[in-house]
C-alpha positions in Angstrom: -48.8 23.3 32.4 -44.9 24.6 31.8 -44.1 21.5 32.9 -45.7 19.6 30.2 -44.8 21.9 27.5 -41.1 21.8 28.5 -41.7 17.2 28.4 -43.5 17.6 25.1 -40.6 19.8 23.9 -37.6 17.6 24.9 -40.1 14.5 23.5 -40.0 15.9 20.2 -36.5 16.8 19.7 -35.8 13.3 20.7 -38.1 11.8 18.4 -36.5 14.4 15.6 -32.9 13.1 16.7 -33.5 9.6 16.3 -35.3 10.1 13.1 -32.1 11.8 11.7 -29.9 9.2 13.0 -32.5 6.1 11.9 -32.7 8.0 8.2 -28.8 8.8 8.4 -28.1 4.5 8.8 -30.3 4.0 6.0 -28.7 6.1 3.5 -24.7 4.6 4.5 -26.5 1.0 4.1 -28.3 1.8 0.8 -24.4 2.9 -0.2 -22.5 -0.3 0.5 -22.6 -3.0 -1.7 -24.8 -6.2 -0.7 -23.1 -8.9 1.1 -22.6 -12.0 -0.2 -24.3 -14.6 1.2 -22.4 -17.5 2.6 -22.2 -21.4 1.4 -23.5 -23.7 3.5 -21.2 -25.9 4.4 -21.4 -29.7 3.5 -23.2 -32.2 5.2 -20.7 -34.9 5.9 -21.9 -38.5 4.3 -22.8 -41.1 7.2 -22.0 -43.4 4.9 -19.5 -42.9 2.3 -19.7 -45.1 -0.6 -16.9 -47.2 -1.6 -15.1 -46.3 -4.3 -15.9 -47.7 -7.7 -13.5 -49.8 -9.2 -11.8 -49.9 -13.0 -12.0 -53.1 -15.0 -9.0 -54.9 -13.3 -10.6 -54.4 -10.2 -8.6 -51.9 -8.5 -10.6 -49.1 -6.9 -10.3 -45.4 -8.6 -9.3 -43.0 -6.2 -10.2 -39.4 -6.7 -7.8 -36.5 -8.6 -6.3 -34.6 -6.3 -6.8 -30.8 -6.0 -4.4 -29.0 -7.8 -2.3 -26.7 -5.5 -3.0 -23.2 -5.3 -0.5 -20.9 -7.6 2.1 -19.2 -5.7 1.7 -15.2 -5.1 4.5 -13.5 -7.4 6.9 -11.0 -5.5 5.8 -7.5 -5.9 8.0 -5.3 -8.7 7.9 -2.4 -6.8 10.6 -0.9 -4.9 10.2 -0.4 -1.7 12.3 0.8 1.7 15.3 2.9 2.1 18.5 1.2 1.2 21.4 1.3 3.8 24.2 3.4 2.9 24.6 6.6 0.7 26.1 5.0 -1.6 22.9 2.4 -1.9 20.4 5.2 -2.1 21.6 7.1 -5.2 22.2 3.7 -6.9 18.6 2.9 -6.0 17.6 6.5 -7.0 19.8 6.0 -10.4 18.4 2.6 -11.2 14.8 4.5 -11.3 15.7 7.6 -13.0 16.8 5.5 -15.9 12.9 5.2 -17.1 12.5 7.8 -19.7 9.4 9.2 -18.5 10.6 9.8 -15.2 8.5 8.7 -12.2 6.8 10.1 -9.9 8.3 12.0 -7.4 5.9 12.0 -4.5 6.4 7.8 -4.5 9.6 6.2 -3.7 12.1 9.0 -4.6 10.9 10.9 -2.3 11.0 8.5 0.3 14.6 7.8 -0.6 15.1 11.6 -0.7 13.0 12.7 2.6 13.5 9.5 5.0 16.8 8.9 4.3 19.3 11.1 2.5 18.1 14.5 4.3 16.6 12.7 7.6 19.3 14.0 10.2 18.4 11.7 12.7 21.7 8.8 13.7 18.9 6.2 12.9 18.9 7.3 9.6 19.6 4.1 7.0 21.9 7.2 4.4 22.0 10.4 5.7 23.7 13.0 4.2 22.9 16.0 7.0 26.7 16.8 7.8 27.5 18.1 4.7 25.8 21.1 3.0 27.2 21.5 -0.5 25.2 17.5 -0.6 22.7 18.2 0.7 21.9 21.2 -1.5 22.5 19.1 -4.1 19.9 16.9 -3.2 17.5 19.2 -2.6 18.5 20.5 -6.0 18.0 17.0 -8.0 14.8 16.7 -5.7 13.3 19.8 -7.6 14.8 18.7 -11.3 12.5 15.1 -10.3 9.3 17.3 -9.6 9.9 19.1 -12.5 10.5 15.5 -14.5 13.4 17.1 -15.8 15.3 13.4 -16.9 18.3 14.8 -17.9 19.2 17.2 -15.1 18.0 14.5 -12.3 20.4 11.8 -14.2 23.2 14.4 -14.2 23.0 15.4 -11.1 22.7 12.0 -9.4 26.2 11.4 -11.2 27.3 14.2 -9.9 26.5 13.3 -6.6 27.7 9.3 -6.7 30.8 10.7 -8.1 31.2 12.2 -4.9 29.9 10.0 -2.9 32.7 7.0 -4.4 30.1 4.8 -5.9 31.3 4.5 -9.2 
């Protein structure tokens, strides 16, 4: 008699388990868009027809496809320039916008992967020297801030040093 009670048991927190499982697929399926069905794809002619001719006689051939457009390069800025030199240009060239960008984008991954990155793979690292590298931290808080006018003066500042201009 324990013996069945114990199989009924285990039956029906099986049957409970799949049930939340089975009802759980359901709900991410009902969630996703419907897929779009596919074209069948053309039946080639046994016989093709020939082509019809113009009134000198000449057949008419068929306008060719036009080509597809080519994809236009990106207008973001992307990567780490080599050089320190390189990277406050690059960091110059976007604090120039008015409304300053975003930090957390691509001056920061000008600032974090390559000026204060203190690794010999770095592409411009500054780790050596501390009165720098204060400064960038520095002009890395003015950006968060969007303080335009202290970043720009700082990064001049800091390509002054740095020999760039």
């Amino acid at each position: 008699m324990r013996i069945r009670t114990v199989f009924l048991g285990l039956a029906l927190v099986f049957a409970v388990s799949l049930m939340c499982e089975a009802s759980q697929a359901v709900a991410q399926n009902a969630n996703k868009p419907a897929a779009k069905k596919a074209k069948p794809a053309a039946k080639p002619a046994a016989a093709a027809p020939a082509p019809a001719a113009d009134s000198t006689g000449q057949a008419m051939t068929a306008p060719k496809p036009k080509p597809r457009p080519k994809r236009k390069a990106s207008m973001a800025m992307a990567g780490v320039p080599n050089g320190v030199p390189a990277c406050l240009k690059h960091l110059s060239k976007m604090a120039e916008k008015d409304p300053l960008i975003d930090y957390d984008g691509h001056p920061s991954e000008i600032v974090n992967g390559g000026l204060l990155w203190s690794d010999l793979k770095s592409r411009c690292s500054i780790a050596g020297d501390e009165a720098t590298k204060k400064k960038v931290i520095e002009l890395a808080g003015a950006w968060r801030t969007k303080d335009g006018a202290r970043v720009r003066s700082i990064l001049a500042e800091l390509e002054s040093a740095a020999g760039t201009k």
